[in-house]
DSSP file (Angstrom, degrees, kcal/mol; ACC not computed):
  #  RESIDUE AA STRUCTURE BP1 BP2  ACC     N-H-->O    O-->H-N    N-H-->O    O-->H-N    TCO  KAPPA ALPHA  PHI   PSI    X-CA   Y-CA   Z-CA
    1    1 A X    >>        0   0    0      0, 0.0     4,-2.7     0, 0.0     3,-0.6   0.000 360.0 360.0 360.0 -57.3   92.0  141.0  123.5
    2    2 A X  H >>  +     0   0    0      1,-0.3     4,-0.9     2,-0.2     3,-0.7   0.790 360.0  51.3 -43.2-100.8   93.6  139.4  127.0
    3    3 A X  H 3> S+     0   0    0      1,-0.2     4,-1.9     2,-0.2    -1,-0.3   0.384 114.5  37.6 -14.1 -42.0   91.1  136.7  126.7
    4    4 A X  H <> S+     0   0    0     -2,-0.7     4,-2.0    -3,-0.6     5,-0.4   0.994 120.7  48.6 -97.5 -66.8   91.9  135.7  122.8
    5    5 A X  H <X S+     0   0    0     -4,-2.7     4,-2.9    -3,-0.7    -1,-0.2   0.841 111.8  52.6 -51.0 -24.2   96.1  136.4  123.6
    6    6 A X  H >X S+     0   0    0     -4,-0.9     3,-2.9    -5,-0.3     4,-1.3   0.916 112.3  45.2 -75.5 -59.6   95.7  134.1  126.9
    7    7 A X  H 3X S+     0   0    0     -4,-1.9     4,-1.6     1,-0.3    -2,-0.2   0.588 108.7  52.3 -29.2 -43.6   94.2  131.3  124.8
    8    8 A X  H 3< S+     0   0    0     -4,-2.0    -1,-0.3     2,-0.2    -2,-0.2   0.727 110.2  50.3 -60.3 -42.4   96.7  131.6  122.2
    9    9 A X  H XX S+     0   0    0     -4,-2.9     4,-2.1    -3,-2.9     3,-1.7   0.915 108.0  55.9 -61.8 -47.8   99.3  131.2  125.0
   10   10 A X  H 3X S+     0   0    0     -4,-1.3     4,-2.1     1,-0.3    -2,-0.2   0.867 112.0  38.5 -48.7 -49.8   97.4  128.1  126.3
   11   11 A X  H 3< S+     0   0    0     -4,-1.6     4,-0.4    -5,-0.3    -1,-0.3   0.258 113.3  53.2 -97.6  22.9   97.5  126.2  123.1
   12   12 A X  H <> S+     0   0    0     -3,-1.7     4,-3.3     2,-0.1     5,-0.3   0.578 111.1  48.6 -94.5 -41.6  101.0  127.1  122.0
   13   13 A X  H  X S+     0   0    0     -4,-2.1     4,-0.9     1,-0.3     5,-0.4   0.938 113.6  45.9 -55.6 -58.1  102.3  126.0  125.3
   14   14 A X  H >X S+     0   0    0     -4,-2.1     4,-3.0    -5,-0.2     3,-2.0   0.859 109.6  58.4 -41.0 -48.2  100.3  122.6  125.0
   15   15 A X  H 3> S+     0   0    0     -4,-0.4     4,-5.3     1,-0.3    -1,-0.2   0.876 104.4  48.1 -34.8 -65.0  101.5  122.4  121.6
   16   16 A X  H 3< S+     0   0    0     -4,-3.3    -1,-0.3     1,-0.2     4,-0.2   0.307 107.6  54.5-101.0  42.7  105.2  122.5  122.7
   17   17 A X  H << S+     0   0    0     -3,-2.0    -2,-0.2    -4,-0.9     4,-0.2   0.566 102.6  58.7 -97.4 -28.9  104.8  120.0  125.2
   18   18 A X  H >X S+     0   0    0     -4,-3.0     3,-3.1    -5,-0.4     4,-2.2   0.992 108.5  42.3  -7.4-100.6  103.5  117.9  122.8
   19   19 A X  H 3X>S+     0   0    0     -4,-5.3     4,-4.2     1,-0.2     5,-0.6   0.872 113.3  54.7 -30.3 -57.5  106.4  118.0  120.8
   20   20 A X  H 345S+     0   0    0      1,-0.4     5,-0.2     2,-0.2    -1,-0.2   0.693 116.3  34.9 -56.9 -17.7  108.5  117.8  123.6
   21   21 A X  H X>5S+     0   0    0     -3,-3.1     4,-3.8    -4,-0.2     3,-1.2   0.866 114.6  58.0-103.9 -38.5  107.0  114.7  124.8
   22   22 A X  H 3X5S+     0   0    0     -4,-2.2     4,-3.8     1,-0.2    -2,-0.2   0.893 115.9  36.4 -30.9 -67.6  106.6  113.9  121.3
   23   23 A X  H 3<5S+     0   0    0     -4,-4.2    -1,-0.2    -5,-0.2    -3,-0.2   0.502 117.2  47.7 -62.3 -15.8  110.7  114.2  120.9
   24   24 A X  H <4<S+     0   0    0     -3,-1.2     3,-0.2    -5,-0.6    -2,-0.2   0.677 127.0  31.0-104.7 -33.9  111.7  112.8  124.3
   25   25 A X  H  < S+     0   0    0     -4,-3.8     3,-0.3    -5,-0.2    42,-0.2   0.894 124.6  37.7 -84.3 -33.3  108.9  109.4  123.5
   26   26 A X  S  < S+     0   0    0     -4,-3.8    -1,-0.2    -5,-0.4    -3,-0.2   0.135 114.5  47.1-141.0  65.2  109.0  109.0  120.0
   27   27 A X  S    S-     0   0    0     -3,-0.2    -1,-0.2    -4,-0.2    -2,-0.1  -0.622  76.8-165.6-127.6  64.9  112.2  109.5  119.0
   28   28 A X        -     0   0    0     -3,-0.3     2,-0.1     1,-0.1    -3,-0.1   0.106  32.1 -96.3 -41.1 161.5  114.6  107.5  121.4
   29   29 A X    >>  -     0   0    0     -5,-0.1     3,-1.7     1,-0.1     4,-1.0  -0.498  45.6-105.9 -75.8 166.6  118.4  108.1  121.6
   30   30 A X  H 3> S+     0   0    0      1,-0.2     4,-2.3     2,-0.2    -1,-0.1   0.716 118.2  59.8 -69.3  -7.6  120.1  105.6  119.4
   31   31 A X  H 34 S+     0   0    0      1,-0.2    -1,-0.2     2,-0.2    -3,-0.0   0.641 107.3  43.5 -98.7  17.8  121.3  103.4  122.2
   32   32 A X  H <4 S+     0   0    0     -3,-1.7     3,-0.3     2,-0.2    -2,-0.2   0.585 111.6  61.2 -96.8 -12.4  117.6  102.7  123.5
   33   33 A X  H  < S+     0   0    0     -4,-1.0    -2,-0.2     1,-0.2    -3,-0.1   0.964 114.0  38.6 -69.9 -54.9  116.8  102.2  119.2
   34   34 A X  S >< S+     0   0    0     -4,-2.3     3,-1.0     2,-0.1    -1,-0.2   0.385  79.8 121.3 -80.9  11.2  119.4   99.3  119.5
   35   35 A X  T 3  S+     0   0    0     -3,-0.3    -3,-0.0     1,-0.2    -4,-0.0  -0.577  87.5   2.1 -61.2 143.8  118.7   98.0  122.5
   36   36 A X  T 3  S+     0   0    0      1,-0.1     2,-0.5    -2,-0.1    -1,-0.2   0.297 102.2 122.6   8.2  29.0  117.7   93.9  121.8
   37   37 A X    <   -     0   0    0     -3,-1.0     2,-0.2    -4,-0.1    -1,-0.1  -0.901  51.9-152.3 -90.8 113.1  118.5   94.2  118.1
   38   38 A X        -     0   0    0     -2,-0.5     4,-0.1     1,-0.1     0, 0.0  -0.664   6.4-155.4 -57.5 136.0  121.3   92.1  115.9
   39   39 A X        +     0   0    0     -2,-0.2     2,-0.3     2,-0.1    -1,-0.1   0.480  67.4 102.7 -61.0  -7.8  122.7   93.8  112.9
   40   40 A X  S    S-     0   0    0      1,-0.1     2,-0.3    -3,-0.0    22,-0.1  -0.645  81.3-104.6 -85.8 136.8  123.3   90.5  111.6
   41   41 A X        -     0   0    0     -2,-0.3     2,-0.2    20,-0.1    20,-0.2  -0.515  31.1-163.0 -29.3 108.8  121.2   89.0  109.0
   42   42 A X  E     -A   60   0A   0     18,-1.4    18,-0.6    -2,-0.3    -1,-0.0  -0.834  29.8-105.1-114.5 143.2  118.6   86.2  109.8
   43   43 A X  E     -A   59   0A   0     -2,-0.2    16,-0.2    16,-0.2     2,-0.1  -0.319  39.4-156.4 -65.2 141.0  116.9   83.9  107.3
   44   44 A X        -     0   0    0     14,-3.3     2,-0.5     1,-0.0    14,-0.3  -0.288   7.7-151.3 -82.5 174.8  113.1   85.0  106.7
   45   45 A X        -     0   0    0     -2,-0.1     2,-0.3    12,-0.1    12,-0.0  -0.909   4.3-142.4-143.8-168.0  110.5   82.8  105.6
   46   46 A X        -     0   0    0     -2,-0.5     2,-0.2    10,-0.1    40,-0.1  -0.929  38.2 -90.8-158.5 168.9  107.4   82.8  103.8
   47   47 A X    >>  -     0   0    0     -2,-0.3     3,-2.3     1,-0.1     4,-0.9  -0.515  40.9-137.3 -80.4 134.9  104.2   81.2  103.8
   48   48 A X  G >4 S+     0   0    0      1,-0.3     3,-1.5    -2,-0.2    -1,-0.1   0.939 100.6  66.0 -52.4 -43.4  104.8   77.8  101.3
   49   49 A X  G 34 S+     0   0    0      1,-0.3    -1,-0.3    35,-0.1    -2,-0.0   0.328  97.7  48.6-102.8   2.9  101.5   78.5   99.6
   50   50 A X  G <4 S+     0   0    0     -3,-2.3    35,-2.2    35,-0.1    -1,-0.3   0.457  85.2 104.5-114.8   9.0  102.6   81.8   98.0
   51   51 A X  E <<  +B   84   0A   0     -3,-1.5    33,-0.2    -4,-0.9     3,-0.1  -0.609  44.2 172.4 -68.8 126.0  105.8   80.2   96.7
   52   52 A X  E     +     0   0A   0     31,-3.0     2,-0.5     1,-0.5    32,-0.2   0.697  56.8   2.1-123.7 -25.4  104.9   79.9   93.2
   53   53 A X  E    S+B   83   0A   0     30,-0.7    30,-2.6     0, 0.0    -1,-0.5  -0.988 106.5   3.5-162.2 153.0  108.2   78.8   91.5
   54   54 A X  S    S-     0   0    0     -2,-0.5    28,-0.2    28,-0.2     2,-0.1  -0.391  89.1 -76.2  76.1-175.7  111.9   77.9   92.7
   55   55 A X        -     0   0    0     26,-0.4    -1,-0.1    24,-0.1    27,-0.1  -0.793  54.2-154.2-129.0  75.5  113.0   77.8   96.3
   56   56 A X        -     0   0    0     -3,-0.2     2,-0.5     1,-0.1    24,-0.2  -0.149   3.7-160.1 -52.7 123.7  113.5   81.7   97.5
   57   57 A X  E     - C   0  79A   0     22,-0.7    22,-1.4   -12,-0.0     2,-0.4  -0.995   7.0-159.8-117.3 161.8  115.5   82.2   99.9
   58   58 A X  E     - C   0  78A   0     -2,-0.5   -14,-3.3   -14,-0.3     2,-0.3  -0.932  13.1-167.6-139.4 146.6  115.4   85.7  102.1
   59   59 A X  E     -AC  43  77A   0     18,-3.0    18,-1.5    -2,-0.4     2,-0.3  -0.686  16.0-173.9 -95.6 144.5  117.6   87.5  104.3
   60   60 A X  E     -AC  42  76A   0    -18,-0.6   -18,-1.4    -2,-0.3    16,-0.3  -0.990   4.6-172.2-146.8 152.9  116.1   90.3  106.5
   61   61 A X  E     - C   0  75A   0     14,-2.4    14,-1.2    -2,-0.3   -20,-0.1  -0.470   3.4-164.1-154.7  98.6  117.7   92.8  108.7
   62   62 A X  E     + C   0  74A   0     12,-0.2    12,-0.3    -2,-0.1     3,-0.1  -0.332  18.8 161.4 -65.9 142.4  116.2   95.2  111.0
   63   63 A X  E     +     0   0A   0     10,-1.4     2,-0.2     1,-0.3    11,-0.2  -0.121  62.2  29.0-143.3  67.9  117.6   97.9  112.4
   64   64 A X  E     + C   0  73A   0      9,-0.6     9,-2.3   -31,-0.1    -1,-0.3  -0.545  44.5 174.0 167.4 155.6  115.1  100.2  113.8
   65   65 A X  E     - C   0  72A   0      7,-0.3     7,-0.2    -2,-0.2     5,-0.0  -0.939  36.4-112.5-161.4 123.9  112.0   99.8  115.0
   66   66 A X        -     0   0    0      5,-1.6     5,-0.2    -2,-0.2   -40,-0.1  -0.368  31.6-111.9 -74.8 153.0  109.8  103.0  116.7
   67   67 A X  S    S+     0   0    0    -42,-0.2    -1,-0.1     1,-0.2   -41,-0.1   0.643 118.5  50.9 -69.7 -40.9  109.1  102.8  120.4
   68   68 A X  S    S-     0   0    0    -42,-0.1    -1,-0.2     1,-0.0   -42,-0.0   0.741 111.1-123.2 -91.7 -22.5  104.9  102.3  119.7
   69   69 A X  S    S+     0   0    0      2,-0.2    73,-0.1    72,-0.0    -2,-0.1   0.513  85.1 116.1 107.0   4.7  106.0   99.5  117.3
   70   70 A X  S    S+     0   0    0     71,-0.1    72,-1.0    -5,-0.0     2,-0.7   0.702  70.1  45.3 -73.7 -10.9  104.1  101.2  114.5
   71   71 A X  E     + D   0 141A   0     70,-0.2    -5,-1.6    -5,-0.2     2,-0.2  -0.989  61.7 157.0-141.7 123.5  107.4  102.1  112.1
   72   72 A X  E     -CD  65 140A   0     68,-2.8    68,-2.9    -2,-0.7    -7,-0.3  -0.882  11.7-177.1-145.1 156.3  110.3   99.7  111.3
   73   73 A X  E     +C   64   0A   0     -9,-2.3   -10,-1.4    66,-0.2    -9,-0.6  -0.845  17.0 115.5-137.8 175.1  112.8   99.6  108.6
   74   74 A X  E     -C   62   0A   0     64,-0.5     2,-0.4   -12,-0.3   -12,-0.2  -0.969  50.5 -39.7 163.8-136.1  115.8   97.3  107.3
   75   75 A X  E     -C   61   0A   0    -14,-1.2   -14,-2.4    -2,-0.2    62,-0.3  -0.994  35.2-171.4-130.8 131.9  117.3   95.2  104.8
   76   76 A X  E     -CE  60 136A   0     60,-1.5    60,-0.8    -2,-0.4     2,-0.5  -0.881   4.9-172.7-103.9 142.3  115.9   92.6  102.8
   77   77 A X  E     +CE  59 135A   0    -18,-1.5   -18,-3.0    -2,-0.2     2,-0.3  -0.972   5.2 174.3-131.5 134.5  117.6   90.1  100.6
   78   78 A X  E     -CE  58 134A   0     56,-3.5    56,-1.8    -2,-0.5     2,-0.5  -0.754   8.9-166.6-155.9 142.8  116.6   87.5   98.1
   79   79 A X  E     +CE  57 133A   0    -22,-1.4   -22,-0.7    -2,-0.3    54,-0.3  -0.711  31.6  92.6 -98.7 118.1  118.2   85.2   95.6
   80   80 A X  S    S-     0   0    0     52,-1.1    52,-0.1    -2,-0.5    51,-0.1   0.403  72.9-119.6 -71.9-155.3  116.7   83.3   93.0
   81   81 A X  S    S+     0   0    0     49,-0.2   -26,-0.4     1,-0.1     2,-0.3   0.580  81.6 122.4 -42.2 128.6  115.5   82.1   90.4
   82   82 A X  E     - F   0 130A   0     48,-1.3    48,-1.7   -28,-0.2     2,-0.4  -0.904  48.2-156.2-167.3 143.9  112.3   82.1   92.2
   83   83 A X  E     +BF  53 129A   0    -30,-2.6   -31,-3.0    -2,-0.3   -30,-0.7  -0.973  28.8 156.8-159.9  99.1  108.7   83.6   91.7
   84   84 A X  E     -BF  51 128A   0     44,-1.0    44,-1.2    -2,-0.4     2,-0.4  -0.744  40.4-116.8-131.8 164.3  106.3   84.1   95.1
   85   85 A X  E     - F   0 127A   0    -35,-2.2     2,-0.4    42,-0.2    42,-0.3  -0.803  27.1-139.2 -98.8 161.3  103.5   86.2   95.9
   86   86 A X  E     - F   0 126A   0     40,-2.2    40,-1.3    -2,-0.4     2,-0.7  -0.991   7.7-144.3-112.0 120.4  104.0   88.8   98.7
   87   87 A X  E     - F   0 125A   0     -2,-0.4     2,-1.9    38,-0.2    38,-0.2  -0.711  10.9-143.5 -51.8  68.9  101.3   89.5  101.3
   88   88 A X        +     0   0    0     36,-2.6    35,-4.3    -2,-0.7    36,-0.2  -0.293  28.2 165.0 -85.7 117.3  101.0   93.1  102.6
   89   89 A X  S    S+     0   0    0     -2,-1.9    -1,-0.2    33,-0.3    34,-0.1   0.988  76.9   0.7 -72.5 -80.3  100.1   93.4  106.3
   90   90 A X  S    S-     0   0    0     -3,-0.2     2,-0.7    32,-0.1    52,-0.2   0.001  97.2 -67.6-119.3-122.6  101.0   96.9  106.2
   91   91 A X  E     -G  141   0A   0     50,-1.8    50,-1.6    30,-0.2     2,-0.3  -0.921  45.7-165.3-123.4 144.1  102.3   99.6  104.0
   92   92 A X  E     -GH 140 120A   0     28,-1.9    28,-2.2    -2,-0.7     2,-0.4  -0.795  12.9-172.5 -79.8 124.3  106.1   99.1  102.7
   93   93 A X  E     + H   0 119A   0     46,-2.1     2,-0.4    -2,-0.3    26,-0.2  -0.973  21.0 179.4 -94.9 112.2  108.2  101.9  101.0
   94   94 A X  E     - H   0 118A   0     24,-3.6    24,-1.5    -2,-0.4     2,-0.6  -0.882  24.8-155.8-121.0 170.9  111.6  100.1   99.7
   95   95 A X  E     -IH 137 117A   0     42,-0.6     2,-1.5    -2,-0.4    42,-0.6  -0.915  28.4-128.3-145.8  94.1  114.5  101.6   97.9
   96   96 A X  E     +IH 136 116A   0     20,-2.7    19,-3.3    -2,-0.6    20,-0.5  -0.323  25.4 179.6 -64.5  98.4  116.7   98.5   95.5
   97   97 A X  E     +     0   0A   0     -2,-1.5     2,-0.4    38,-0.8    39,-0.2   0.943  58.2   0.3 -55.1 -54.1  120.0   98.3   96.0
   98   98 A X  E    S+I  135   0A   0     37,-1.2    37,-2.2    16,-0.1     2,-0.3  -0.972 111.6   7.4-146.4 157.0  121.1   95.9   94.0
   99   99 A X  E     -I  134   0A   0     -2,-0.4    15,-0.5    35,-0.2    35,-0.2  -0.700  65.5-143.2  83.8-126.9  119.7   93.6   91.7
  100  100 A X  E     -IJ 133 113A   0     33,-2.8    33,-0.6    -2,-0.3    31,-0.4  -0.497  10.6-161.9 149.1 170.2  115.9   93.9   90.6
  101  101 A X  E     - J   0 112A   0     11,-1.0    11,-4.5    -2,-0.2     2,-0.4  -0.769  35.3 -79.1-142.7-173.8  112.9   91.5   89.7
  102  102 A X  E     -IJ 129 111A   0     27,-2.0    27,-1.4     9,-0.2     9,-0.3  -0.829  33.5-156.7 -72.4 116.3  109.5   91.6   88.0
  103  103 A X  E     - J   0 110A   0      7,-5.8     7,-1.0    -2,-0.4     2,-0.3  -0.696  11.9-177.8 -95.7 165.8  106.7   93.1   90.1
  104  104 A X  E     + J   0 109A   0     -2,-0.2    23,-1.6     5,-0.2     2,-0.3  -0.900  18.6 154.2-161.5 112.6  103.2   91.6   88.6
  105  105 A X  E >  S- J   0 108A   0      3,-2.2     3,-1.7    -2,-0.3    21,-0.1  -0.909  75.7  -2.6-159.9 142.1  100.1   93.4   90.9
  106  106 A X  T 3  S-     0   0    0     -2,-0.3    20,-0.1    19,-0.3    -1,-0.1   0.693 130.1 -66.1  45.4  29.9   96.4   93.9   89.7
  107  107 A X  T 3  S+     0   0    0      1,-0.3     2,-0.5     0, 0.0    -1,-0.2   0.353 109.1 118.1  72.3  11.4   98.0   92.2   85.9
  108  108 A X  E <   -J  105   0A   0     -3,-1.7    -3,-2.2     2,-0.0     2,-0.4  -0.759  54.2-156.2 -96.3 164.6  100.1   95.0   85.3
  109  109 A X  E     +J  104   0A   0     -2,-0.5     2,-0.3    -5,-0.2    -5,-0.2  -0.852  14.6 174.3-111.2 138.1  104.4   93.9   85.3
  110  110 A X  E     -J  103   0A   0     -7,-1.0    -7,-5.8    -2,-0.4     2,-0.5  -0.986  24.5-139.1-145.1 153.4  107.1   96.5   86.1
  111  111 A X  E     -J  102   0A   0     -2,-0.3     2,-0.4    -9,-0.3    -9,-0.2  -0.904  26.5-170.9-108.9 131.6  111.0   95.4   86.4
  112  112 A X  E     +J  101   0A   0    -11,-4.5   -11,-1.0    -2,-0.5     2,-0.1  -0.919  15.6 149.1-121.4 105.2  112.5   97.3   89.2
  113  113 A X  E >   -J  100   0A   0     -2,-0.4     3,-1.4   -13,-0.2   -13,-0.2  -0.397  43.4  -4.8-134.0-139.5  116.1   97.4   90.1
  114  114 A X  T 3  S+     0   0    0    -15,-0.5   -17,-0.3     1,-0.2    -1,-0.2   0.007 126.3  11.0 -61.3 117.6  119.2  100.0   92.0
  115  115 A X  T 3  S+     0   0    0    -19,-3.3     2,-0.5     1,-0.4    -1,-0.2   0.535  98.5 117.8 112.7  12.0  118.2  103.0   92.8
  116  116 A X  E <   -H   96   0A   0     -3,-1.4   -20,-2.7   -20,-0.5     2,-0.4  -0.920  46.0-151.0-114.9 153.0  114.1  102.6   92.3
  117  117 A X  E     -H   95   0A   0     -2,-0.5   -22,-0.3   -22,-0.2     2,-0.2  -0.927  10.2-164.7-128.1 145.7  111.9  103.0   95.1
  118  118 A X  E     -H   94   0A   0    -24,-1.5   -24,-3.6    -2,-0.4     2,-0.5  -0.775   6.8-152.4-129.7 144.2  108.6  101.3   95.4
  119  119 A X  E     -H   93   0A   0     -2,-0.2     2,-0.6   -26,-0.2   -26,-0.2  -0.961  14.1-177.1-131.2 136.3  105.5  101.8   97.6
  120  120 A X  E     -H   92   0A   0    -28,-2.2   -28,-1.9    -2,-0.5     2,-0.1  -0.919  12.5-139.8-122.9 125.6  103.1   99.2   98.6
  121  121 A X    >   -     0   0    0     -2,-0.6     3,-1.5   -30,-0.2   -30,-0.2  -0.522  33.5 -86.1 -74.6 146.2   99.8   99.2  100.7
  122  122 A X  T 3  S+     0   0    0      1,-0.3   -33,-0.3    -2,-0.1   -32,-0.1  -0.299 111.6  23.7 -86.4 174.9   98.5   97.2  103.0
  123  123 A X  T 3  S+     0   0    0    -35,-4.3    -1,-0.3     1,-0.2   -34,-0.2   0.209  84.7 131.5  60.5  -8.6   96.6   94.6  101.6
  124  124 A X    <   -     0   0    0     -3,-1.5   -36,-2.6   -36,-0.2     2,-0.4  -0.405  43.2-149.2 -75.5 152.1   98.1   94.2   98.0
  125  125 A X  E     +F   87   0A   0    -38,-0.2     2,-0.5    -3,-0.1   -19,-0.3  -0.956  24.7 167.0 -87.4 113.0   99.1   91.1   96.6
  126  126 A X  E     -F   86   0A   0    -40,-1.3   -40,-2.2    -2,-0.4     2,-0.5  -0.963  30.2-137.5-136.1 137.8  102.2   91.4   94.0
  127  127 A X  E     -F   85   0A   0    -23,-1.6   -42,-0.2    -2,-0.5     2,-0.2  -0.925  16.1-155.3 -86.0 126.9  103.9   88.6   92.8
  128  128 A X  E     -F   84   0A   0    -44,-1.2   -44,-1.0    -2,-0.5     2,-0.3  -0.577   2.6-164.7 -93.3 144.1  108.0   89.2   92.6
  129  129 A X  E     -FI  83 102A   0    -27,-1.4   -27,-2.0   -46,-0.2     2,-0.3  -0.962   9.3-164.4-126.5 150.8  109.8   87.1   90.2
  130  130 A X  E     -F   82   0A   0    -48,-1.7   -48,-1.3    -2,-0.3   -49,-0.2  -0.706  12.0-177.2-111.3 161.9  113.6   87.3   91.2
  131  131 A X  E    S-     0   0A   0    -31,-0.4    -1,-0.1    -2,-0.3   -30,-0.1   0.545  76.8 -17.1-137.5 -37.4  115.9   86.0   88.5
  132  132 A X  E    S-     0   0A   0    -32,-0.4   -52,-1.1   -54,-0.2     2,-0.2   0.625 117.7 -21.4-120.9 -94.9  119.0   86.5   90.4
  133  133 A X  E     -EI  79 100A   0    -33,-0.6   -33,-2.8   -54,-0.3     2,-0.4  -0.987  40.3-168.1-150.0 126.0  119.1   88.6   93.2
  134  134 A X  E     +EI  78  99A   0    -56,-1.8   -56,-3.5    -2,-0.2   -35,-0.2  -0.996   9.9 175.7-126.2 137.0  117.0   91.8   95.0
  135  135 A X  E     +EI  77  98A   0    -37,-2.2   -37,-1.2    -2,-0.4   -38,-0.8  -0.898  17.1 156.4-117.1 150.8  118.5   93.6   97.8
  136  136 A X  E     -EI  76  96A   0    -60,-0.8   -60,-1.5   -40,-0.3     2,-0.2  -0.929  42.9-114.9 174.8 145.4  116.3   96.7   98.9
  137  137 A X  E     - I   0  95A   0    -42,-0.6   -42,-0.6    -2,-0.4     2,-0.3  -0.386  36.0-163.5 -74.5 154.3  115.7   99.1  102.3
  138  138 A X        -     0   0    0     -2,-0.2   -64,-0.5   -44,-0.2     2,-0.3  -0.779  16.0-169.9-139.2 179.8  112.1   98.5  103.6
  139  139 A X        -     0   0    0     -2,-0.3   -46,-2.1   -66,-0.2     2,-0.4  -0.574  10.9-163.8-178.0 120.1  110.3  100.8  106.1
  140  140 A X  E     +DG  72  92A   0    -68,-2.9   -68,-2.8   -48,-0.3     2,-0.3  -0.850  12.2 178.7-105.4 129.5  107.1   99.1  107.2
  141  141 A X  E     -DG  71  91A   0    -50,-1.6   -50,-1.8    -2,-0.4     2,-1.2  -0.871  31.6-121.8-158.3 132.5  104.8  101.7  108.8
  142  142 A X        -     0   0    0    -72,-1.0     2,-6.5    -2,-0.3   -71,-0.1  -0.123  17.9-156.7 -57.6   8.3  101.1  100.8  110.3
  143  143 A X     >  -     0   0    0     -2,-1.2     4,-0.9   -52,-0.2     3,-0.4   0.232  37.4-138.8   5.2 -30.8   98.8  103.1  108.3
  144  144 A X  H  >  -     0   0    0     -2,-6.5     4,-1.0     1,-0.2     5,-0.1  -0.501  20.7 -66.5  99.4-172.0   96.2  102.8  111.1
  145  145 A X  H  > S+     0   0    0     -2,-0.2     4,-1.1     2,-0.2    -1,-0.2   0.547 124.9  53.3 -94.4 -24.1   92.7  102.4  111.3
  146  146 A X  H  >>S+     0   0    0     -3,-0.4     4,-2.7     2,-0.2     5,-0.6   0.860 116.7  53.0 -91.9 -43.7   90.9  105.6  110.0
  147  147 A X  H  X5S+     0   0    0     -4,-0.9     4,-1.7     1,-0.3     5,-0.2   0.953 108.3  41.9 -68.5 -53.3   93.5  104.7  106.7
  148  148 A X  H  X>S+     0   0    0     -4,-1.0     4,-2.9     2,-0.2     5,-0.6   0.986 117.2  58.7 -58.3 -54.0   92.6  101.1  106.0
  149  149 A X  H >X5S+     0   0    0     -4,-1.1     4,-1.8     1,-0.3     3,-1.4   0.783 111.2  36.2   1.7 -96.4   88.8  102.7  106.7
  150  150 A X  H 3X5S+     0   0    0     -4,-2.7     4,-1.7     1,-0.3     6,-0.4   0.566 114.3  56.7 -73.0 -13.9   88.8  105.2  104.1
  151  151 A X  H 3<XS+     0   0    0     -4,-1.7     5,-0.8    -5,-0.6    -1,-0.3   0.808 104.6  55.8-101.1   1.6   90.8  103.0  101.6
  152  152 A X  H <<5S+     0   0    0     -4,-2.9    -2,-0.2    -3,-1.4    -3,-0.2   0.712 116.3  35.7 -82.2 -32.8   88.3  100.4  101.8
  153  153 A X  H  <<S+     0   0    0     -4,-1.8    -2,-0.2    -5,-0.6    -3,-0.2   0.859 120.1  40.3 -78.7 -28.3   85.9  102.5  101.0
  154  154 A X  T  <5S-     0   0    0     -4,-1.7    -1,-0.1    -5,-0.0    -3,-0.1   0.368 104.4-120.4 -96.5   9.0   87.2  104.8   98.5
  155  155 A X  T   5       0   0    0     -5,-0.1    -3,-0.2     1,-0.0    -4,-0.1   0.934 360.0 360.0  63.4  45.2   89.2  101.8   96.7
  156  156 A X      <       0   0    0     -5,-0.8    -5,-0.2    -6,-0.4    -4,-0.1   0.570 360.0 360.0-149.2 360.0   92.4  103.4   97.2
């Protein structure tokens, strides 16, 4: 009974130092989040070759980015008319604020605009067409190694 109850004390304690280290390393206070960050909006680019019609331009704006560099979010903008493919490097959650487009990814089309929130994996291809304007939240977050793994292998 000792034996089992010391063990059980041994891995809760590791457990909350974990957290603790977990809380103090990755979760900074907010003025180490903002440390070398603008709030201001800077033009983005894209690659020319997935520009498929028009001349897009985009706006981006971070403002937060995780201490291991795995997690960032912010604001994206772009104005149209203009019709590009998107590249994902890793996987994107966004939430439209204002505006919408066309998404077009494996041949199906959905029109998305305020107040829908969209999740893309890395690797996908979609082509946006913008007609107007999208504005949208992002949160870019690394999915890792084990993830890309098993979703190359299970197709999903």
């Amino acid at each position: 009974m000792w034996f089992s109850l010391g063990v059980l004390l041994s891995v809760l304690t590791a457990v909350a130092y974990q957290a603790v280290l977990y809380v103090q390393k990755g979760h900074p206070s907010l003025p180490q989040i903002a440390k070398g960050f603008s709030i201001a909006a800077v033009e983005d680019s894209i690659n020319e070759a997935w520009v498929l019609e028009g001349a897009p331009k985009l706006t981006s704006t971070q403002f937060f980015r995780s201490t291991d560099g795995k997690v960032s979010a912010g604001i994206w903008e772009a104005t149209g008319p203009s019709k590009f493919e998107w590249h994902y490097g890793t996987d994107e959650t966004v939430l439209v604020l204002e505006g919408g487009a066309k998404l077009t990814h494996d041949g199906e089309t959905t029109d998305i605009g305020a107040g829908n929130s969209v999740f893309f994996r890395a690797g996908e291809v979609v082509i946006w067409e913008v007609p107007h304007r999208i504005r949208k939240t992002w949160v870019l977050h690394e999915p890792g190694r084990v993830a890309r793994r098993l979703r190359s292998v299970i197709g999903d």
